[in-house]
C-alpha positions as a Markdown table, in Angstrom:
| # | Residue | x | y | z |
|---|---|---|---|---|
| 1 | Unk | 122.7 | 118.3 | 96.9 |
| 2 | Unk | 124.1 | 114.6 | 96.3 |
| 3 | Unk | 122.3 | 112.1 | 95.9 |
| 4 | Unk | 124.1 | 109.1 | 97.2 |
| 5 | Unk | 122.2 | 106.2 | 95.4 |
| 6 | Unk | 119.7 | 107.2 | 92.9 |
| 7 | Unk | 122.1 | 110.1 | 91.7 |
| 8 | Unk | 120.8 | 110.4 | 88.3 |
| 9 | Unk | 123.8 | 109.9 | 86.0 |
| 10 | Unk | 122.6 | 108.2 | 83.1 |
| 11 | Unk | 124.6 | 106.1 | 80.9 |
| 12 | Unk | 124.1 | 106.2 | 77.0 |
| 13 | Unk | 122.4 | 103.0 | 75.7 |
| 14 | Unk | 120.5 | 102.6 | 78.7 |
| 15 | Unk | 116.8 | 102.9 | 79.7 |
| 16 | Unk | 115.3 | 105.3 | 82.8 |
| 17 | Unk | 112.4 | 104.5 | 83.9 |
| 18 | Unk | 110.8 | 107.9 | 85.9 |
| 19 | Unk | 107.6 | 107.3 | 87.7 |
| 20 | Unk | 106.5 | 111.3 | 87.0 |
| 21 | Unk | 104.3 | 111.7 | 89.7 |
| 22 | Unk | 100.4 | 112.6 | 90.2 |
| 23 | Unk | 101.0 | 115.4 | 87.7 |
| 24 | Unk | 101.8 | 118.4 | 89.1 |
| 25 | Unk | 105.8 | 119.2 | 88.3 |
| 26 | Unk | 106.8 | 119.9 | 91.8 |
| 27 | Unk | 105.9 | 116.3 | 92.8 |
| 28 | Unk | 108.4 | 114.6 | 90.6 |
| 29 | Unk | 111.0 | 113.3 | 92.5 |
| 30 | Unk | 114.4 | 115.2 | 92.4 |
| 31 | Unk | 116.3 | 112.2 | 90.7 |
| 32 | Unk | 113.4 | 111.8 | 88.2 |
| 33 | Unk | 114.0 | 115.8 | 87.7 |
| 34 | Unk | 117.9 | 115.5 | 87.0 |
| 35 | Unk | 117.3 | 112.5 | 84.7 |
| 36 | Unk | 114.6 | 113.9 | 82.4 |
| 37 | Unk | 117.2 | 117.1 | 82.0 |
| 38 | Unk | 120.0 | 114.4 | 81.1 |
| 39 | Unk | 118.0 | 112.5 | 78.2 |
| 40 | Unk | 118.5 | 112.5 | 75.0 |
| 41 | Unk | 114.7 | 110.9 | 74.1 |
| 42 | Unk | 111.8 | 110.9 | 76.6 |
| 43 | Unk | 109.2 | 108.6 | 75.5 |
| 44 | Unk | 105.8 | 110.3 | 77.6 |
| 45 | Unk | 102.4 | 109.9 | 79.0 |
| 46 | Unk | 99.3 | 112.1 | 79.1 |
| 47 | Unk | 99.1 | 112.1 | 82.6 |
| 48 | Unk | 103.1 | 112.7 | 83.2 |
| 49 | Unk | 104.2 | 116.2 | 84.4 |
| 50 | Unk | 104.9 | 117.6 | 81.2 |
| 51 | Unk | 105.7 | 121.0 | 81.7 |
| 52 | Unk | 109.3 | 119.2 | 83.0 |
| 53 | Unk | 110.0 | 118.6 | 79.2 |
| 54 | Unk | 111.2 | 122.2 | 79.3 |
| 55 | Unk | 113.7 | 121.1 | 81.2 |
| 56 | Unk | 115.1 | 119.0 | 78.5 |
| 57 | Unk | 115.0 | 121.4 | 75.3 |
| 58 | Unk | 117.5 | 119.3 | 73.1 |
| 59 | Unk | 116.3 | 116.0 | 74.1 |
| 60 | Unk | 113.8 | 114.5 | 71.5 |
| 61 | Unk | 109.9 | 114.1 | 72.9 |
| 62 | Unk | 107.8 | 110.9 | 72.1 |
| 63 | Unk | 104.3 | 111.3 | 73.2 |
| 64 | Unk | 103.1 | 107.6 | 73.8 |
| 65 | Unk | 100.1 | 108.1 | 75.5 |
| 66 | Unk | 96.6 | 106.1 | 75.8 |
| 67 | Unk | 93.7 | 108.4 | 75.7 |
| 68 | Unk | 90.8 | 106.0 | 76.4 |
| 69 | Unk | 88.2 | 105.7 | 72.7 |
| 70 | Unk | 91.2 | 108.1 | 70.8 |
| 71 | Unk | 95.0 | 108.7 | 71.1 |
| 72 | Unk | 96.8 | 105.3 | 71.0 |
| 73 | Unk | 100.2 | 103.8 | 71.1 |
| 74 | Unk | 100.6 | 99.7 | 71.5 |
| 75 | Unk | 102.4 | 98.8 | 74.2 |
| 76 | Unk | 104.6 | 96.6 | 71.8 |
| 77 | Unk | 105.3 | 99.7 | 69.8 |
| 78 | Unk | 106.5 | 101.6 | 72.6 |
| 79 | Unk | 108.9 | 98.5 | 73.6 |
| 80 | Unk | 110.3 | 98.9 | 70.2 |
| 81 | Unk | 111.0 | 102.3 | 70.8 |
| 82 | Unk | 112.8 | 102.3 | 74.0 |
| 83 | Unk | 115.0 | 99.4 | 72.3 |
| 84 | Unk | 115.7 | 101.2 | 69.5 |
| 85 | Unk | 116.7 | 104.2 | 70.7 |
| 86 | Unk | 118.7 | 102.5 | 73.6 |
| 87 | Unk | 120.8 | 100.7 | 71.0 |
| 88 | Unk | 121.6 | 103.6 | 68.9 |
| 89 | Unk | 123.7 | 105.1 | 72.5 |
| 90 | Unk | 120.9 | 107.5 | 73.5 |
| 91 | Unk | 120.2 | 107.8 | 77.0 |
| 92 | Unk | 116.3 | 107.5 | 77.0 |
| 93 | Unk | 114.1 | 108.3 | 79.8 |
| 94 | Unk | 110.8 | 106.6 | 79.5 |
| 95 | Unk | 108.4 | 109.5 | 82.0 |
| 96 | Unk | 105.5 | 108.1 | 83.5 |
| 97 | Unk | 102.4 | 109.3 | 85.7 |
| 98 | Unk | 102.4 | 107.9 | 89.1 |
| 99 | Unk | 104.6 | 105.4 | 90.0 |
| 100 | Unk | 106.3 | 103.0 | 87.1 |
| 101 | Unk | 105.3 | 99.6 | 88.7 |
| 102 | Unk | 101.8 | 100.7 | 90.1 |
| 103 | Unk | 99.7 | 100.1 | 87.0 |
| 104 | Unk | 102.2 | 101.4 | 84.7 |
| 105 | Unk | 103.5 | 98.6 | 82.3 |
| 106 | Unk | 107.1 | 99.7 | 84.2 |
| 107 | Unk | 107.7 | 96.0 | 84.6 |
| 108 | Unk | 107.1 | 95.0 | 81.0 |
| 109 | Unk | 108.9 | 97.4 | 79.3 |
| 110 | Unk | 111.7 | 96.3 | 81.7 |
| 111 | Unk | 111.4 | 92.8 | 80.7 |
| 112 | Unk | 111.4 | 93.5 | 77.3 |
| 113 | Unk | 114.3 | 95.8 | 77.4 |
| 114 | Unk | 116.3 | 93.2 | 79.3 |
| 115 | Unk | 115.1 | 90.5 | 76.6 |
| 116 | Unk | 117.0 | 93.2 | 74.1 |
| 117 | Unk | 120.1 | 93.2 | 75.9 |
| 118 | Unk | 119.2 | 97.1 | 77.2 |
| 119 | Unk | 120.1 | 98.1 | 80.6 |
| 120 | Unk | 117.5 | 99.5 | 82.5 |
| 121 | Unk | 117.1 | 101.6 | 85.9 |
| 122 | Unk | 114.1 | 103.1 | 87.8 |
| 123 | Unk | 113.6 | 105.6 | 89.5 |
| 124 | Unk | 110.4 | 105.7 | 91.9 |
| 125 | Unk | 107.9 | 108.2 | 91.6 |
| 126 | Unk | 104.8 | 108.9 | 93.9 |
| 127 | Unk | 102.0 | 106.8 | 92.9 |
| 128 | Unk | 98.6 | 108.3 | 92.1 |
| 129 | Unk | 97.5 | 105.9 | 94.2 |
| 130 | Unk | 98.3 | 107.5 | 97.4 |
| 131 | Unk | 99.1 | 110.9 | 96.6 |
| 132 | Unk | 95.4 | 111.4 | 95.0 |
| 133 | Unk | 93.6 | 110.7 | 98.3 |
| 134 | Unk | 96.2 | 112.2 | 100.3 |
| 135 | Unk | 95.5 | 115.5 | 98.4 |
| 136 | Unk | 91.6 | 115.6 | 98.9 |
| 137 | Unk | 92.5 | 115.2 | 102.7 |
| 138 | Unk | 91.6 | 111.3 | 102.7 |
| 139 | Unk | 93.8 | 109.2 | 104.7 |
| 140 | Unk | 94.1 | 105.8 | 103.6 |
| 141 | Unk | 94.8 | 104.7 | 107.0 |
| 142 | Unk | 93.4 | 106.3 | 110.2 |
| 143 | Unk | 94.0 | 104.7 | 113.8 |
| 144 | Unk | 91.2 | 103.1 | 115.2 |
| 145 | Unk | 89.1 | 103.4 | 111.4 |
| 146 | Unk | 90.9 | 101.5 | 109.1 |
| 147 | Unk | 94.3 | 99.6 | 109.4 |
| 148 | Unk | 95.4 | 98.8 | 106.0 |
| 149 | Unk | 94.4 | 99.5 | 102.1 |
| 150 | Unk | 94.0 | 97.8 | 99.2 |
| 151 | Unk | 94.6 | 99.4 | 95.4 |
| 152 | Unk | 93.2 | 97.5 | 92.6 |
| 153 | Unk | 92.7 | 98.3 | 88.8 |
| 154 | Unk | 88.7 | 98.7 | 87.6 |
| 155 | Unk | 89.6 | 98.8 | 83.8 |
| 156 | Unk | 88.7 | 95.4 | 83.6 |
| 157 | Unk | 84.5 | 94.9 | 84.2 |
| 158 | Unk | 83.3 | 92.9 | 86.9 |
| 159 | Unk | 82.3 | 89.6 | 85.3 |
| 160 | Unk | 84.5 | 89.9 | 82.4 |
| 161 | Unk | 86.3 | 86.6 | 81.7 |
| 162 | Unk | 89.4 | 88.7 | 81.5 |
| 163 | Unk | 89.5 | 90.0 | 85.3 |
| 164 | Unk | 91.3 | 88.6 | 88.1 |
| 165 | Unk | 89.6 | 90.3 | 90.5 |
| 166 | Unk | 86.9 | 89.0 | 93.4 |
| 167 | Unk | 84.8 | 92.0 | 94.1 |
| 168 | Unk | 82.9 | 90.2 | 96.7 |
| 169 | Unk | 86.4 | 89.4 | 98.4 |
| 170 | Unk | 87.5 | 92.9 | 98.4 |
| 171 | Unk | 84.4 | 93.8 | 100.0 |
| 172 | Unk | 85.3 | 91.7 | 103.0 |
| 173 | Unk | 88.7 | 92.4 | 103.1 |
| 174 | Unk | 88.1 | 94.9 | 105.5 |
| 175 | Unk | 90.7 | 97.7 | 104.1 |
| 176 | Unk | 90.4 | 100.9 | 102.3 |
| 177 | Unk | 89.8 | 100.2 | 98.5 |
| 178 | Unk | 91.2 | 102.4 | 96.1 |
| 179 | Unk | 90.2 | 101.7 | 92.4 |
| 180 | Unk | 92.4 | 103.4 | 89.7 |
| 181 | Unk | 90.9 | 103.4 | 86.0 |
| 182 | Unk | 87.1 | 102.2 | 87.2 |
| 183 | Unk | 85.1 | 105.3 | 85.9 |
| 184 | Unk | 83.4 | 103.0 | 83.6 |
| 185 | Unk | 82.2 | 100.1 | 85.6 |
| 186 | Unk | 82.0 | 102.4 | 88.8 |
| 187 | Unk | 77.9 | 100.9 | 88.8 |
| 188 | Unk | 78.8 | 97.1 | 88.2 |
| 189 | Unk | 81.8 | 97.6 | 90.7 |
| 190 | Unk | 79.6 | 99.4 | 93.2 |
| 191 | Unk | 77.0 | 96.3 | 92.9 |
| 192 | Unk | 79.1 | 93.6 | 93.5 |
| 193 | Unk | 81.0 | 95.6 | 96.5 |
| 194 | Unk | 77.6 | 95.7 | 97.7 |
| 195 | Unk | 76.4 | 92.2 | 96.9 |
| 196 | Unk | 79.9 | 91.5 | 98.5 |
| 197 | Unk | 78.9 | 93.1 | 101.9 |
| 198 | Unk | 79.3 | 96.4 | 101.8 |
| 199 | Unk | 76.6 | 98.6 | 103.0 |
| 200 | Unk | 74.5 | 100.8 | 100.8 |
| 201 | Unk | 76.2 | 104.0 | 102.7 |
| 202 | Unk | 79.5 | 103.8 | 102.4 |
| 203 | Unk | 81.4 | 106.4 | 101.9 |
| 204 | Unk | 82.8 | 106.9 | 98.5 |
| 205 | Unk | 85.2 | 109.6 | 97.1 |
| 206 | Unk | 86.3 | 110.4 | 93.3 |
| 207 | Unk | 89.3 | 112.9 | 92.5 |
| 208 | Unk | 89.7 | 114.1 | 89.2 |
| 209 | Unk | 92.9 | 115.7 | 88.5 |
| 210 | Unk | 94.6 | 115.1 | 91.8 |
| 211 | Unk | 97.5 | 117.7 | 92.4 |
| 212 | Unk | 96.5 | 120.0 | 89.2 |
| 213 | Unk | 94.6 | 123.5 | 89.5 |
| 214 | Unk | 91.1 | 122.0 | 88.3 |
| 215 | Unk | 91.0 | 118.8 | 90.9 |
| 216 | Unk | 88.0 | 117.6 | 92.0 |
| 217 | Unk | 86.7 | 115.9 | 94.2 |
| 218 | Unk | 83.2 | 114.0 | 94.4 |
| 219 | Unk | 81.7 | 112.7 | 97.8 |
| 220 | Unk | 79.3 | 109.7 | 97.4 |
| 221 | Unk | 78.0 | 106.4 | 98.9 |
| 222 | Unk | 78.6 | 103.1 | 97.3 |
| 223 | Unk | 74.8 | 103.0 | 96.3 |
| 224 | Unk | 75.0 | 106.5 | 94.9 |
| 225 | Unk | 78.1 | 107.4 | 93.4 |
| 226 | Unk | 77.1 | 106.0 | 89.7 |
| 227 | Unk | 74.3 | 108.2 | 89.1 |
| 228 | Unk | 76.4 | 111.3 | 90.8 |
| 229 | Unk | 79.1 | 110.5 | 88.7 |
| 230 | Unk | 76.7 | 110.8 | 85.9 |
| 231 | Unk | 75.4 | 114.0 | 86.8 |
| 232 | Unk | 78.6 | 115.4 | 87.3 |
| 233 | Unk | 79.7 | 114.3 | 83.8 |
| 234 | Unk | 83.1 | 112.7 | 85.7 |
| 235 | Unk | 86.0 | 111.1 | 83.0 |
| 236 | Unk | 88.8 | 109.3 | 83.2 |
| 237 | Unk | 91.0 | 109.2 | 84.6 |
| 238 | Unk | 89.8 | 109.6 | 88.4 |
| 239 | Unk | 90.3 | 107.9 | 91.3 |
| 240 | Unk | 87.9 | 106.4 | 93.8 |
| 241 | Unk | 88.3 | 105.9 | 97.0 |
| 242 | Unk | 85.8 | 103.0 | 98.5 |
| 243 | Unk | 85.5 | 103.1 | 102.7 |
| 244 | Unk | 84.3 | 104.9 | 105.9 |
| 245 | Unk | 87.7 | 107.0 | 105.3 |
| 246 | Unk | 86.4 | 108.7 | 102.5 |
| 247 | Unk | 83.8 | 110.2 | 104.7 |
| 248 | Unk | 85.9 | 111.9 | 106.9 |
| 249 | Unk | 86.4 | 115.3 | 107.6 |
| 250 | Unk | 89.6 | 115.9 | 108.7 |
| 251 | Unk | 88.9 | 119.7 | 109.9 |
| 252 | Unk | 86.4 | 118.6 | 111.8 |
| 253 | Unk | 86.9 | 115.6 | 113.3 |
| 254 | Unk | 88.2 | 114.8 | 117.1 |
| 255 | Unk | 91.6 | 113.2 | 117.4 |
| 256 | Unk | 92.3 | 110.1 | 118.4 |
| 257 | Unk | 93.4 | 109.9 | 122.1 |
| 258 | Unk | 97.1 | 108.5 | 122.1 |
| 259 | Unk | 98.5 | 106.2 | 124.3 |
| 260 | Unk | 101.8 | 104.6 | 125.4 |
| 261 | Unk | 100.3 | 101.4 | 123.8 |
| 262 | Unk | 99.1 | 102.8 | 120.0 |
| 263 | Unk | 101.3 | 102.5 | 117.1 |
């Protein structure tokens, strides 16, 4: 098997960056695969697929993770690293969870390779984002439901002089809303959906673990979900899916009629 433009022949003194997938192994990309087994040094995440480090049993491992209140590695130190190692002629994979540029820092360790003078080159990986839904059986579009989504980072509280978010907005935008990293403000996030329009019923949806043996995944309203996340002693990271698709039941649900006119 070729493959015509991402084939994965990396180039000593250069950076990779591998969106790793949701976690489990078999959903990292076949390029991301071939490059991890080419590296000399993978820099890694806690949430990247990292039973594929077998693959590379000479190359050296760098855990650089962020456990949230333990394990932590600047992002400034982990720039350092990629640019150091770079410039000593290694070929250095930097493996990620999800997607790179989806709430990865991919894009700032680019720029700050390319401020260094070190080449870089990504390869995509599938986001969290969309594969975590997808694997509870929640379509993030549905004909004649919902006709576009919306993915947004809850790390930052509602409120918080640092965000850059409009809850109220989102509520109206009238798209699926997928929050990544918003286990901890789940109840001030679910508030101002609400005081943003939402009704108190909508459906909500939390996978743990998406694409690993233990996921999980928690079925909620907006008004609701903080307290049953509570009882079910939910951590990061999760992801929660905010709309009426998270309600539905795929198995069970009639399909759409199709006509010459529906796209």
């Amino acid at each position: 098997m070729t493959f015509p433009r991402y084939a994965p022949d990396l180039v000593p003194g250069t950076v990779t960056l591998v969106g790793g997938g949701p976690g489990d192994p078999g959903l990292l990309t076949l390029a991301g695969f071939e490059a991890v087994r080419q590296a000399d040094v993978i820099l890694y995440d806690r949430l990247a697929p990292t039973a594929v480090l077998d693959e590379a049993p000479e190359a050296q491992k760098i855990r650089v993770g962020k456990v949230p209140g333990g394990e932590y590695v600047p992002q400034e130190r982990i720039n350092e690293l990629l640019v150091a190692h770079a410039r000593a002629g290694e070929r250095v994979v930097r493996l990620k969870g999800g997607d790179s540029f989806v709430f990865g820092r991919g894009g700032e360790e680019w720029q700050a390779c390319a401020a260094a003078g070190v080449p870089v080159r990504i390869i995509p990986g599938v986001t969290s984002s969309v594969a975590g839904p997808e694997l509870a059986g929640i379509p993030l579009t549905h004909r004649h439901m919902v006709q576009g989504f919306t993915v947004v980072s809850g790390h930052v509280a509602p409120g918080d002089s640092r965000s850059e978010l409009d809850w109220g907005q989102l509520a109206r935008c009238g798209t699926t809303l997928v929050i990544l990293m918003g286990v901890a403000h789940i109840q001030q996030i679910s508030a101002d959906l609400m005081a943003g329009g939402l009704t108190a019923d909508t459906p909500v949806a939390v996978i743990r673990q998406a694409s690993l043996p233990d996921q999980s995944v928690l079925t909620s309203t907006l008004a609701e979900v903080a307290d049953a996340m509570a009882r079910s002693g939910v951590r990061p990271p999760a992801i929660t899916v905010v709309g009426d698709v998270a309600g539905l039941d795929l198995d069970h649900t009639e399909a759409a009629d199709r006509t010459p006119s529906d796209h």
